[in-house]
N, C-alpha and C positions, 0 to 999 in steps of 0.2 A: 409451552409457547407463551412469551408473555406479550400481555395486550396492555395499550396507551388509554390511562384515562380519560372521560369525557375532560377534563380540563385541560389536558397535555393539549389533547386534538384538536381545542378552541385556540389556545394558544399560538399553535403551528399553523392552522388557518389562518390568523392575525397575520401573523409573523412574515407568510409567504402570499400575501396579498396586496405587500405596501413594497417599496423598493427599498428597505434595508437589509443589510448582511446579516444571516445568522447562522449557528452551525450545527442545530438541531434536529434532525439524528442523523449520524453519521450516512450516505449513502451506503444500500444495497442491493445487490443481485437480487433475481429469483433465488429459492430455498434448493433449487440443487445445483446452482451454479460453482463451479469449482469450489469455490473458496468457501462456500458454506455449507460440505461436506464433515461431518465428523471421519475424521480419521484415526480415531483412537483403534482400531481393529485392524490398522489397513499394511498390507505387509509389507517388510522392510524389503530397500532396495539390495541383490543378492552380495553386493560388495559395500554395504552400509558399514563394516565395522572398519574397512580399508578408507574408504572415505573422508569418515572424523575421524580418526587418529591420523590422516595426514593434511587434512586442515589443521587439526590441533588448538587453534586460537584463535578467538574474535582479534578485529582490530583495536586499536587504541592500547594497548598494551595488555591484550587478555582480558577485558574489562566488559561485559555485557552491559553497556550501560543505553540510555532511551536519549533519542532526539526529540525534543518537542517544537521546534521549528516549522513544522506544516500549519497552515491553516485549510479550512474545506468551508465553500461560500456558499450559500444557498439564495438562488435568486428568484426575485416572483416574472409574471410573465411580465410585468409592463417592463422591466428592469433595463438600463440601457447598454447597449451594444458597441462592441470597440470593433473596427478591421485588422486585420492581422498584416503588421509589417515585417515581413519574413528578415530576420537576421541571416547573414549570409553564412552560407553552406546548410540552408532550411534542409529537413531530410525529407525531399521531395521524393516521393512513392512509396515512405515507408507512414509519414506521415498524412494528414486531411489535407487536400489542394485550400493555400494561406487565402487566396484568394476568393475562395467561396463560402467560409468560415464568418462569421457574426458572432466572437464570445459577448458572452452577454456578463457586465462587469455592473452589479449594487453599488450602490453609496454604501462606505464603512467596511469594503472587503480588503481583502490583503494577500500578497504574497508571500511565499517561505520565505522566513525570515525577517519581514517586514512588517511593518502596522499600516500601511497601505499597497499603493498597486506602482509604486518605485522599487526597482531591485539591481545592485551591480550584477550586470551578465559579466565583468570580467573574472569577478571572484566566483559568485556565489551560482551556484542551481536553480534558483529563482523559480521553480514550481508554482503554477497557478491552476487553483482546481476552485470550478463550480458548479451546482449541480442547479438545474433548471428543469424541472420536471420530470420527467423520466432518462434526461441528457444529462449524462455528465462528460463533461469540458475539460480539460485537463491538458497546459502549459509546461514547457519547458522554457529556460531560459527568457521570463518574462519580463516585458518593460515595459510600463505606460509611459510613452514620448509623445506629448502631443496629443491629439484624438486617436492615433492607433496604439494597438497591445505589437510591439516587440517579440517575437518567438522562434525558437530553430524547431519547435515540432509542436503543432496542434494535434488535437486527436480527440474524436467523440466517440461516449460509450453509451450504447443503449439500456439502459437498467431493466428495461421490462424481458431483455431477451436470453436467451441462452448460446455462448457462445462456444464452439468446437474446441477440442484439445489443444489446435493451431491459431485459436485466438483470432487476433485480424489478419493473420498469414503467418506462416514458418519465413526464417529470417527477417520481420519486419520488427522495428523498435516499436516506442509509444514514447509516451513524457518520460518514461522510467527508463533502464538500459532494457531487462527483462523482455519488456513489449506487450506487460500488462497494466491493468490500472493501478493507480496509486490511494486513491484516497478509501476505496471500501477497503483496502487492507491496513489502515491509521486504525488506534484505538483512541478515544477521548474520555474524558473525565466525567460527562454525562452517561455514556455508555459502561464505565465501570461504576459508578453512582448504580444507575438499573440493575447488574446485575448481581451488587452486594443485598439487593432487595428481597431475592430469593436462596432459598439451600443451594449451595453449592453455583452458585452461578458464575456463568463464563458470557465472554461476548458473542458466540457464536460466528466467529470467523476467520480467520489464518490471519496473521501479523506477517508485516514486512518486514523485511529485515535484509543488513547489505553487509557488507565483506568488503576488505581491502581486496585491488587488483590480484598482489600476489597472494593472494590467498585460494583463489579460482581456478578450477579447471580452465585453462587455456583454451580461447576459442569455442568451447562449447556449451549448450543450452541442454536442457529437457523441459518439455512439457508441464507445469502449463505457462512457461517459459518460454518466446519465441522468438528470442534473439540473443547477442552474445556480443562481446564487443572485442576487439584486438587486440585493447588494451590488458585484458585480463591472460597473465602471464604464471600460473602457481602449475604444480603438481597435472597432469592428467588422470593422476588416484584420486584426486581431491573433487571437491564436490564442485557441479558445473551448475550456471544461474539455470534460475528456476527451480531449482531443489526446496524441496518439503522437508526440514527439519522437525518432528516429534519428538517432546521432553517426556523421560523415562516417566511410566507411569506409577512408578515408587518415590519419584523423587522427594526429600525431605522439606517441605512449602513451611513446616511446624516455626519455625524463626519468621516467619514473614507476617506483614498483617493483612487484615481482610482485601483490601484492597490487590495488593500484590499478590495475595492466592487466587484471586479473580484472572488475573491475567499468567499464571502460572497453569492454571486448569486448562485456560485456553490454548495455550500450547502444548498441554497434552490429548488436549480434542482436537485442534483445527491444525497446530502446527507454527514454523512461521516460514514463509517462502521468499528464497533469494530473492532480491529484485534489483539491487543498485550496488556500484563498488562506493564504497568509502569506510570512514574508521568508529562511527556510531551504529552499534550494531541492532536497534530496535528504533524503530520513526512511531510516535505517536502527536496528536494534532494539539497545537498550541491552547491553551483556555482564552485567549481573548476574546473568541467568540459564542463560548459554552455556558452553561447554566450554571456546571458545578465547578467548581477548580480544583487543580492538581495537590495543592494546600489546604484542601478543605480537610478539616480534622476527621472525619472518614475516609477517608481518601489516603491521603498524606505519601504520595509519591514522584519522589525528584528522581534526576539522571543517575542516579548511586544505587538507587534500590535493591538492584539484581549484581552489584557490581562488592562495593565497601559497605552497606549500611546492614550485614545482614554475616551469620557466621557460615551460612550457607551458602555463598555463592554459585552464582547457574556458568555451569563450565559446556565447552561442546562436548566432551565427553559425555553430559548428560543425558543428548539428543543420541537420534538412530532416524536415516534416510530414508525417506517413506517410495517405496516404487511409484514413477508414474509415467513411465515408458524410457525408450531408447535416446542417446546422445546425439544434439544434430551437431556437425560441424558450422562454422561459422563461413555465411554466404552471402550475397544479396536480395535483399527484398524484391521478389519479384511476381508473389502471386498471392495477392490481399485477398483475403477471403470475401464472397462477395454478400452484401446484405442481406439478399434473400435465402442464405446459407445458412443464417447466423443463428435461429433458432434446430438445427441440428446438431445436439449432442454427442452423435455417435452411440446413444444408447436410445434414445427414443425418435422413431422418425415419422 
């Protein structure tokens, strides 16, 4: 287990007591929440070999390569608060009611893809994630117009708790298509900085990762996946969102460098889980708000790493489908899980 030293912890005190943006340490769960499960042991799903061979191929032309577009904000409590102007066709009921929502937006925070809190909703995905104490906050299609934040879907996650295999509900989205959180599944440059510190170290938590439309099981989700979108038209052999991909635990990491076996390890321990359609197949969070940078000469990892920079490329044939229960058809959100729910896991009650 590794612990923050007395100076990190003064630091982060500083840091999350004054109203400026910072993005130190990445949010997360409790230690047995899904996503912080080692699943190096955990058995493949019984049709895993029918699966990736008829995915076959990441998007962007076979190319496993990293999005670094996200940013993740961290706010202190005095920090100030925008209302939520619902963009139309907001996804009311799968989403947090706009109107009762207060995100709380820092001075110097930013949007995906942005160096502030302006983003084109007609192009771009616009992801706004911040995390305010035990809350994290987490935008879709964000705009700051004026005094309010712009959004088709709020959504708040309680960090202290533990949430069911059904998430906020079966058929309900979130900021992501999937209908899980977004930003504990980013990796950053400070959290691969920590874990090059020790033998053998990993981030300790599943990577997100997306798919083209036709790539996807049509219409369908698994667990801990709780939604599925229309739009996704591939194969029903093929793998459905929400799926756990594990890299073979032979694989050849020997061509890579430290950095990039850090996060090679970690998807042979944690995985990385569907969560969005598009053609970058791995989302990690920008440096502009990190300690360490993506270029920092320990470090030294661009979008190419896992793709051209290496004789070793990471193919899906690598991966194998981790079981984590049955396929839902695609339906409407209609039964959110309720709060006082949320701390049962189905294994401890």
């Amino acid at each position: 287990m590794r612990t923050l030293h007395a100076g990190w912890l003064i630091t982060l005190f500083v840091l999350l007591s004054v109203d400026v943006a910072c993005a130190n340490p990445l949010p997360r769960f409790t230690a047995n929440a899904v996503w912080n499960r080692d699943i190096s042991s955990a058995p493949f799903a019984t049709n895993s070999a029918t699966m990736i061979s008829t995915l076959g191929t990441w998007g962007n032309g076979n190319t496993m390569q990293i999005d670094f577009s996200m940013h993740v904000v961290y706010a202190a409590a005095n920090s100030p608060t925008r209302q939520i102007s619902p963009v139309a066709g907001y996804y009311t009921g799968d989403c947090d009611t706009a109107a009762a929502v207060n995100f709380p937006m820092p001075v110097g925070g930013a949007i995906e893809g942005s160096t502030n809190y302006t983003c084109n909703l007609a192009s771009d995905d616009c992801h706004l994630l911040v995390v305010q104490g035990n809350i994290l906050y987490e935008s879709y299609k964000s705009n700051l117009q004026g005094t309010k934040l712009q959004s088709i879907c709020v959504v708040h996650w309680d960090l202290s708790k533990v949430y069911p295999p059904e998430g906020r509900g079966d058929q309900c989205t979130s900021a992501d298509a999937a209908g899980f959180p977004i930003a504990p599944l980013l990796f950053n440059a400070d959290e691969v900085a920590a874990a090059l510190s020790v033998s053998n170290g990993d981030i300790g938590h599943a990577i997100r990762f997306v798919l083209p439309n036709n790539h996807m099981a049509a219409s369908r989700y698994v667990h801990p996946g709780t939604h599925t979108t229309s739009a996704t038209s591939g194969s029903l052999a093929s793998v459905p969102y929400g799926s756990r991909l594990r890299l073979h635990g032979n694989f050849n990491m020997s061509h890579y460098n430290a950095a990039a076996q850090v996060l090679l390890r970690t998807m042979q321990r944690y995985g990385i889980v569907l969560s969005d359609g598009g053609d970058i197949a791995l989302t990690a969070e920008d440096d502009l708000l990190t300690t360490h940078k993506w270029a920092d000469a320990n470090i030294d990892i661009d979008s190419h790493t896992f793709s051209t920079d290496t004789s070793t490329p990471v193919h899906v044939s690598d991966f194998d489908v981790v079981e984590t229960g049955p396929q839902h058809i695609l339906d409407d959100c209609n039964t959110r899980t309720a709060e006082d729910f949320i701390y049962i896991d189905h294994f401890d009650y």
